[in-house]
PDB file of N, CA, C and O in Angstrom:
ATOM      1  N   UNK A   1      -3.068   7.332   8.620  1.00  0.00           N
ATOM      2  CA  UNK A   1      -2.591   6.135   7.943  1.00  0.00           C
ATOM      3  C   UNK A   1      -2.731   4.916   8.856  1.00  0.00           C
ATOM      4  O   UNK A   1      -3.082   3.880   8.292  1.00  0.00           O
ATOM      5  N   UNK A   2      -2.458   4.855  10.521  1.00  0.00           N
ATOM      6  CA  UNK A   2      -2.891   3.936  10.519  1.00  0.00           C
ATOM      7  C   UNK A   2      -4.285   3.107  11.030  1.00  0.00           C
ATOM      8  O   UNK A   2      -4.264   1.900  11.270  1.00  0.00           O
ATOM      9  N   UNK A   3      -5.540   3.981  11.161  1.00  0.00           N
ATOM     10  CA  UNK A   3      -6.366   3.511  10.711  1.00  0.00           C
ATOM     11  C   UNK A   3      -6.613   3.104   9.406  1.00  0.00           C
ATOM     12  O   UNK A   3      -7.650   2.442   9.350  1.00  0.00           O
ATOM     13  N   UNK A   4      -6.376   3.164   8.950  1.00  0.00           N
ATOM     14  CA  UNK A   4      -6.286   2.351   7.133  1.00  0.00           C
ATOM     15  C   UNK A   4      -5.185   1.070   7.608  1.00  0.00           C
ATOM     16  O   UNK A   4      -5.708  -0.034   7.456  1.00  0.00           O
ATOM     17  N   UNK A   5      -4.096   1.031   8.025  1.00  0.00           N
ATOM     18  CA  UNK A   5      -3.413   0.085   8.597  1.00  0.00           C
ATOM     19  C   UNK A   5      -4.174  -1.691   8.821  1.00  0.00           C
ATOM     20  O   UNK A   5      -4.256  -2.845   8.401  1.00  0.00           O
ATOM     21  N   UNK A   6      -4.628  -0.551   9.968  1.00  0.00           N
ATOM     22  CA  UNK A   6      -5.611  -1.416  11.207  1.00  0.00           C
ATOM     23  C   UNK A   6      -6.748  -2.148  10.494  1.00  0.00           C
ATOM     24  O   UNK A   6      -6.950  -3.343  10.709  1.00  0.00           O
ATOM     25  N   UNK A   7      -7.543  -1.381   9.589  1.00  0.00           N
ATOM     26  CA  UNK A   7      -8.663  -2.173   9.367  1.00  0.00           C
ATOM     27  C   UNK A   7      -8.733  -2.764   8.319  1.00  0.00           C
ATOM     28  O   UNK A   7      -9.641  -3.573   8.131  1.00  0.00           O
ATOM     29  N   UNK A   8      -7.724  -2.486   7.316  1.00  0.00           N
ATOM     30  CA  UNK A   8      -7.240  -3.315   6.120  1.00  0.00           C
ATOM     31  C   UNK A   8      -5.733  -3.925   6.428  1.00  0.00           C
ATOM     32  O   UNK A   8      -4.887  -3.341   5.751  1.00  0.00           O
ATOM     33  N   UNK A   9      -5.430  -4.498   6.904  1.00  0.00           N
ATOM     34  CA  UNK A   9      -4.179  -5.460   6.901  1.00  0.00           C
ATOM     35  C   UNK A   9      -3.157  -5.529   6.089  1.00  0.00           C
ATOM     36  O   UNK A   9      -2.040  -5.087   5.820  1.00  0.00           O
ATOM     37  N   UNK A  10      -4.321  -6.554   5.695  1.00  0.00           N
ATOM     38  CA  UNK A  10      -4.038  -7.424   4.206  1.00  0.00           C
ATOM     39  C   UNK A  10      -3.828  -6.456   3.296  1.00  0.00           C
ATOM     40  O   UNK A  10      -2.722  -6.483   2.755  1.00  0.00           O
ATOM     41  N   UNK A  11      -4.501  -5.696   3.006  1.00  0.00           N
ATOM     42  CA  UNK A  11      -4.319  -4.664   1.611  1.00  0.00           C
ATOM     43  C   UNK A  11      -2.975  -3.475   2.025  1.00  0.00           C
ATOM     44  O   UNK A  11      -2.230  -2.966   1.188  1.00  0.00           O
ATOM     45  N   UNK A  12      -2.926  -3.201   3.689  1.00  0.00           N
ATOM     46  CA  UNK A  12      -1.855  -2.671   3.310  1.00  0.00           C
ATOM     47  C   UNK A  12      -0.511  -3.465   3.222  1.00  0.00           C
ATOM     48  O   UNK A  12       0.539  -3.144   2.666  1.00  0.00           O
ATOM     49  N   UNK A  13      -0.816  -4.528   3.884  1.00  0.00           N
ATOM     50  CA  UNK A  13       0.805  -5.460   3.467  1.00  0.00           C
ATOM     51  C   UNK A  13       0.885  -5.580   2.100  1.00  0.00           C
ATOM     52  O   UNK A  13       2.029  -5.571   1.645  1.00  0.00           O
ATOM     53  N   UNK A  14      -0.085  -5.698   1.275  1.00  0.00           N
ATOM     54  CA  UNK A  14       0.210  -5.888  -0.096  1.00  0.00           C
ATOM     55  C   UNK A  14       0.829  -4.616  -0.749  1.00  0.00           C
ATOM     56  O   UNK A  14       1.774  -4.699  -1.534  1.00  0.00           O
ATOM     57  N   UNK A  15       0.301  -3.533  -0.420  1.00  0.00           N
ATOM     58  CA  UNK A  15       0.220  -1.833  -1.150  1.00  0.00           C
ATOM     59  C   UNK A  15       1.836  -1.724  -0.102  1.00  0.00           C
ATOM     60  O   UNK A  15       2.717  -1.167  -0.758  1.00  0.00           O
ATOM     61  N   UNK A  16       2.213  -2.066   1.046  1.00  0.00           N
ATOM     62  CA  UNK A  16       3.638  -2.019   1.206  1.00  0.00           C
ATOM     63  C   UNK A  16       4.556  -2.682   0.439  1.00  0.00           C
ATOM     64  O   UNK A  16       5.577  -2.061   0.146  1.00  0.00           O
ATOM     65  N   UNK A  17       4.388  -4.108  -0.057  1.00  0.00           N
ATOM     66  CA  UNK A  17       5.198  -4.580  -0.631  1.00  0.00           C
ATOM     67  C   UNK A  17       5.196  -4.267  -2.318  1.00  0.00           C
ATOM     68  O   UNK A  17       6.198  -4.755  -2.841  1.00  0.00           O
ATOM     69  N   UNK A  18       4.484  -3.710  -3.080  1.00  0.00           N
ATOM     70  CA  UNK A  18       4.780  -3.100  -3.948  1.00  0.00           C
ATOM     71  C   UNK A  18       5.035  -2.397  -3.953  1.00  0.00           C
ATOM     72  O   UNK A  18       5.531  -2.203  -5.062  1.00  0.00           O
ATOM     73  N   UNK A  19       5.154  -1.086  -3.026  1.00  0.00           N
ATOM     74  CA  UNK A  19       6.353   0.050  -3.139  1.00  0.00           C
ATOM     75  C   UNK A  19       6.950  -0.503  -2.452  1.00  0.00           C
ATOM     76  O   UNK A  19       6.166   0.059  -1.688  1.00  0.00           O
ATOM     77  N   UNK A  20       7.764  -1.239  -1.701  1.00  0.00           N
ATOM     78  CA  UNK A  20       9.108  -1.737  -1.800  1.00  0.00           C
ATOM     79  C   UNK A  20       9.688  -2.355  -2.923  1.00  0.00           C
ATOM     80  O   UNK A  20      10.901  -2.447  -3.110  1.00  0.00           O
ATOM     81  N   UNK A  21       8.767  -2.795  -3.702  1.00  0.00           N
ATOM     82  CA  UNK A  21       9.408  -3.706  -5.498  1.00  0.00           C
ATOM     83  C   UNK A  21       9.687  -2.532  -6.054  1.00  0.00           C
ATOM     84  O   UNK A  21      10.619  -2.544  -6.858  1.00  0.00           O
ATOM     85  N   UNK A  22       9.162  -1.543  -5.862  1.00  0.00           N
ATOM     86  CA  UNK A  22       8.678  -0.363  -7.166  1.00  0.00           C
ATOM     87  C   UNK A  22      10.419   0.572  -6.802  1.00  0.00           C
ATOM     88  O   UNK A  22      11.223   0.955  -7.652  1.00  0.00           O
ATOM     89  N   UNK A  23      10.511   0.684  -5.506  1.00  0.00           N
ATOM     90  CA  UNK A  23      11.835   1.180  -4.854  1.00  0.00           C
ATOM     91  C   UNK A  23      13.134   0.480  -5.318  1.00  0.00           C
ATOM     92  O   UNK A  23      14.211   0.860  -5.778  1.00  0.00           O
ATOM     93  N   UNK A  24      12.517  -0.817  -4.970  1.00  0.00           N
ATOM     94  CA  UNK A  24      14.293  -1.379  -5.765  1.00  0.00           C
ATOM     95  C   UNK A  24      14.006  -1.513  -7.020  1.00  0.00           C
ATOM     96  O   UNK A  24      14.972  -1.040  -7.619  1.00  0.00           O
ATOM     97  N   UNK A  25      13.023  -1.986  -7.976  1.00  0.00           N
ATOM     98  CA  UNK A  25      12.847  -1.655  -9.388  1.00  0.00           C
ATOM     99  C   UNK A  25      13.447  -0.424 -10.285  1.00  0.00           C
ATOM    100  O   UNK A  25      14.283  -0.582 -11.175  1.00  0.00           O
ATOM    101  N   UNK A  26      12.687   1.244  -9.769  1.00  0.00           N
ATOM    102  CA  UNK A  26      12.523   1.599  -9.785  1.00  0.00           C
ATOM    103  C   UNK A  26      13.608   2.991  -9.513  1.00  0.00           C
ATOM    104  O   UNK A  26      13.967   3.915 -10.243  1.00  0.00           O
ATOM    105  N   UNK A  27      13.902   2.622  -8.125  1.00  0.00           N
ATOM    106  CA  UNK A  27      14.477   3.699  -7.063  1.00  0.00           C
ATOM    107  C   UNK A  27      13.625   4.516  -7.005  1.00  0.00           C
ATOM    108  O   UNK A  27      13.991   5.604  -6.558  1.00  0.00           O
ATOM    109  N   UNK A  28      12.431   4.406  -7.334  1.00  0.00           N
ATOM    110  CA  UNK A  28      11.362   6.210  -6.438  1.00  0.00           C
ATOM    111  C   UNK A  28      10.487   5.109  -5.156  1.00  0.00           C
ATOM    112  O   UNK A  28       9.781   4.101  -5.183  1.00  0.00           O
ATOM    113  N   UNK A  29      11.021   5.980  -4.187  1.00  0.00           N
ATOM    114  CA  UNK A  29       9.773   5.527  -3.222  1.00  0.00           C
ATOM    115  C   UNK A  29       8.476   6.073  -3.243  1.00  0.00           C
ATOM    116  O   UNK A  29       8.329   7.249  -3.577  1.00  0.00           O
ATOM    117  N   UNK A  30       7.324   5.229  -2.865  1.00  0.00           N
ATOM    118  CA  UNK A  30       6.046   6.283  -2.296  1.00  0.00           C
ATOM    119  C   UNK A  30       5.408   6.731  -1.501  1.00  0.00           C
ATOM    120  O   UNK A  30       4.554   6.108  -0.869  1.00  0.00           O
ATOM    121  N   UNK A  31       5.703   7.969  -1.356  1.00  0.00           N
ATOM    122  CA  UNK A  31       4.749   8.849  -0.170  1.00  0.00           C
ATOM    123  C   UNK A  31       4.036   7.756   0.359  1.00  0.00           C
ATOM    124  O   UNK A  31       3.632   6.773  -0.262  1.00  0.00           O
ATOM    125  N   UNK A  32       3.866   8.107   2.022  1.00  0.00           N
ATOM    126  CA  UNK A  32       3.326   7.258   2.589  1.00  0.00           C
ATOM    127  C   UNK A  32       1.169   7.396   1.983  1.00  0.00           C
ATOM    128  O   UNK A  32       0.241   6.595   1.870  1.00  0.00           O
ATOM    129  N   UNK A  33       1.380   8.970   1.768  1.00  0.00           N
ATOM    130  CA  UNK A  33      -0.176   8.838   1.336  1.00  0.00           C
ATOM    131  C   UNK A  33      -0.268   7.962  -0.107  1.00  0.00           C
ATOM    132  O   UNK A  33      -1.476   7.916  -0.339  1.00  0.00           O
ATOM    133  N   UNK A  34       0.353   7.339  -1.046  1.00  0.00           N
ATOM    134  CA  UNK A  34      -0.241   6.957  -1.866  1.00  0.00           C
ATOM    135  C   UNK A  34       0.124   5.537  -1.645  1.00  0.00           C
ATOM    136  O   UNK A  34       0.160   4.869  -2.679  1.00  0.00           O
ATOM    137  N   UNK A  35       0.386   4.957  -0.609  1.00  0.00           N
ATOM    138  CA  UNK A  35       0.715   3.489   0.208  1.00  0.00           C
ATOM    139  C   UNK A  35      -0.986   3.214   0.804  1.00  0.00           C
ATOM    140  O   UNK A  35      -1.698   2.212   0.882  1.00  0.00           O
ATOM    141  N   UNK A  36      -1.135   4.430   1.096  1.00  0.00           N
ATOM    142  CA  UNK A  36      -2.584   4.218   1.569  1.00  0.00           C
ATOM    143  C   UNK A  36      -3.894   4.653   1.062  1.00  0.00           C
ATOM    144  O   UNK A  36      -5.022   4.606   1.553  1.00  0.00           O
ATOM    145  N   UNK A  37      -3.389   5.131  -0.167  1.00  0.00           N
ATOM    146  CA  UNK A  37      -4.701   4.980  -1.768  1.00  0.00           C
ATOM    147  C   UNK A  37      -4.660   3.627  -2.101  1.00  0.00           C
ATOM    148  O   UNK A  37      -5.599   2.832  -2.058  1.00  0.00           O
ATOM    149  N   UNK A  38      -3.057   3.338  -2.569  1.00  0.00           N
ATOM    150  CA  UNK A  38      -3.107   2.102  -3.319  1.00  0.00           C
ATOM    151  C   UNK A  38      -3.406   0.860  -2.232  1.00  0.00           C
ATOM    152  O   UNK A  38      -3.381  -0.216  -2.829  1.00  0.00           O
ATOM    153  N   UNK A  39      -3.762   0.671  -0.373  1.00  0.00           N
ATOM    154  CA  UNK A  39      -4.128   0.048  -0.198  1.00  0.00           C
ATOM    155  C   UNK A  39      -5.614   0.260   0.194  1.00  0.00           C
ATOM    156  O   UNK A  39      -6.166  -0.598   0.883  1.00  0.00           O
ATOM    157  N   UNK A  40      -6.326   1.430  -0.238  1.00  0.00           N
ATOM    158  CA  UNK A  40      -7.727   1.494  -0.075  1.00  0.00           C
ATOM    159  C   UNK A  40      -8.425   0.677  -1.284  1.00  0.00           C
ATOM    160  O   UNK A  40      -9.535   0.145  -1.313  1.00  0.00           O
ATOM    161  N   UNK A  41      -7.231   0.762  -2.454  1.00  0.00           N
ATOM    162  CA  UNK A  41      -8.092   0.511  -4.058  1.00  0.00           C
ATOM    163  C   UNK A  41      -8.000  -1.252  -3.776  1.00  0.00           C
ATOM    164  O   UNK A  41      -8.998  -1.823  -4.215  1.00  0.00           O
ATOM    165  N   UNK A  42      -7.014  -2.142  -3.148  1.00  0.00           N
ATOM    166  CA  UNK A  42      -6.797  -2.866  -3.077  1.00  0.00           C
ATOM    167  C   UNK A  42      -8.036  -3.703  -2.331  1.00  0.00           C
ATOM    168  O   UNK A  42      -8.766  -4.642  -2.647  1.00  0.00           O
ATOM    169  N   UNK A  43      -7.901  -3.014  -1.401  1.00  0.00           N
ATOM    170  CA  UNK A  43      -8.964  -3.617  -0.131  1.00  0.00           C
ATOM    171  C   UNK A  43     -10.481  -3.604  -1.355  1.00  0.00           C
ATOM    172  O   UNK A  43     -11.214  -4.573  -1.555  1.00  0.00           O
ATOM    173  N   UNK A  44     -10.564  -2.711  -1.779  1.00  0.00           N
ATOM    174  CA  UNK A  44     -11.904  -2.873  -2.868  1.00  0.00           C
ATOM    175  C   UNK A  44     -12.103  -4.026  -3.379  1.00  0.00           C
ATOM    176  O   UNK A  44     -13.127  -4.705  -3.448  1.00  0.00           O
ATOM    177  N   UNK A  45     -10.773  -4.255  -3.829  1.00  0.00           N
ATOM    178  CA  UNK A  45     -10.514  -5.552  -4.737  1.00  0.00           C
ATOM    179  C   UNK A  45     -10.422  -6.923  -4.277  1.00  0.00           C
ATOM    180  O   UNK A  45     -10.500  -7.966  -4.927  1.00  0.00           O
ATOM    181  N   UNK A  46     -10.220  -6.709  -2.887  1.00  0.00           N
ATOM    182  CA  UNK A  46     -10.077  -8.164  -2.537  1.00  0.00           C
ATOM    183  C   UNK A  46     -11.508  -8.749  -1.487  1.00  0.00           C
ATOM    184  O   UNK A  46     -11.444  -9.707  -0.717  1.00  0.00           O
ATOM    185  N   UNK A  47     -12.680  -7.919  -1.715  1.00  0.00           N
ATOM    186  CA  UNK A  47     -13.878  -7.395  -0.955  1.00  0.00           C
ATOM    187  C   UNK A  47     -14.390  -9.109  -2.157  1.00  0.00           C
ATOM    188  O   UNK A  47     -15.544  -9.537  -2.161  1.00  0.00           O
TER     189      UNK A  47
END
C-alpha cells in the first residue's frame, strides 16, 4: 500500500477521504486494500 501511496498522492488523499465520509456517513470502514483500488481507479481518472 504504500507504494501506491507514494506514487499517487493525490489519488490516495482523495480515496482516503472518501472512506472517511463513507465511515461517518455510513459507519463501515474500508479495508485498507480497497483504499488502494479505489485510489488506483482514481489516479486513472485524474491522468
Amino acid at each position: 500500500m504504500a507504494i501506491v501511496e507514494s506514487q499517487n498522492e493525490r489519488a490516495f488523499n482523495i480515496a482516503k477521504k472518501i472512506s472517511e465520509y463513507m465511515d461517518i456517513k455510513f459507519g463501515h470502514e474500508l479495508p485498507d486494500e480497497e483504499i488502494m483500488l479505489m485510489a488506483m481507479q482514481i489516479q486513472r481518472i485524474l491522468k
